[in-house]
C-alpha positions in Angstrom: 105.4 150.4 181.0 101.7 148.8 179.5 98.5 149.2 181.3 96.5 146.0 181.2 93.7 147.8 182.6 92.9 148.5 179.1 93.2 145.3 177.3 90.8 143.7 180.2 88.2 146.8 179.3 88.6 145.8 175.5 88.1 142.1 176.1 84.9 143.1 178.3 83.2 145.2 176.0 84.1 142.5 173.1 82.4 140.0 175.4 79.9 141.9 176.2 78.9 142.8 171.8 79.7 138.9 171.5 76.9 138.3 174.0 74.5 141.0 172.6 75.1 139.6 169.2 74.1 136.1 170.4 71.0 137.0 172.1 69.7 139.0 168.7 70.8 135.6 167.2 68.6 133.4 169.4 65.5 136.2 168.8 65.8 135.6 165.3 65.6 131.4 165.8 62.9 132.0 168.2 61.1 134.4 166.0 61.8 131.8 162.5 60.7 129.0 164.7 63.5 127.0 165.0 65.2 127.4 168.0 67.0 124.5 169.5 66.9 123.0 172.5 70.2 123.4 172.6 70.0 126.9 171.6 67.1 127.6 174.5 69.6 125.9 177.1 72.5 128.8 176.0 69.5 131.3 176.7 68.7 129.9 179.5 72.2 130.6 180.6 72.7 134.0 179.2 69.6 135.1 180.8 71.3 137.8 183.3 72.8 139.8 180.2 68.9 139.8 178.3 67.4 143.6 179.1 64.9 143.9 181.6 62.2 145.0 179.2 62.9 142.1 176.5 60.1 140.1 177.5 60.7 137.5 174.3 63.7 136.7 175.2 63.0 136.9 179.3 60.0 135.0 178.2 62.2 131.7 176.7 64.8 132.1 178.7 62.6 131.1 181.7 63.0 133.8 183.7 59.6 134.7 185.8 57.6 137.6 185.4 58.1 139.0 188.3 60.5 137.5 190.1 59.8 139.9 193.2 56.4 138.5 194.3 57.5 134.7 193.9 60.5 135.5 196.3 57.4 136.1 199.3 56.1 133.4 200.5 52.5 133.4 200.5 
């Protein structure tokens, strides 16, 4: 009897490198200065995998500052 429990871990944490690998990818077009649009829109959507801290890549991605204080309304 196979587990697939640990084929769907593999393919997640191979997603997950593939993803991380991408995003240092994108930080090294931004960085060269030759991003695409293209290349922002893929940011744009990868934007809940980019740490919290990585404010380059937060910054281009579109993703507010803090997202906290424009969730109140004024």
């Amino acid at each position: 009897m196979t587990s697939t429990h640990g084929c769907a871990t593999m393919v997640t944490m191979k997603t997950t490198k593939a993803i991380k690998d991408r995003l240092e990818y994108l930080r090294g077009e931004i960085e060269a200065e030759r991003i695409s649009y293209e290349e922002i829109s893929e940011l744009q959507s990868l934007a809940d995998h980019i740490e919290p801290g990585d404010v380059l890549l937060l910054e281009w991605a579109g993703v507010p500052e803090h997202p906290e204080k424009a969730a109140k309304p004024s």
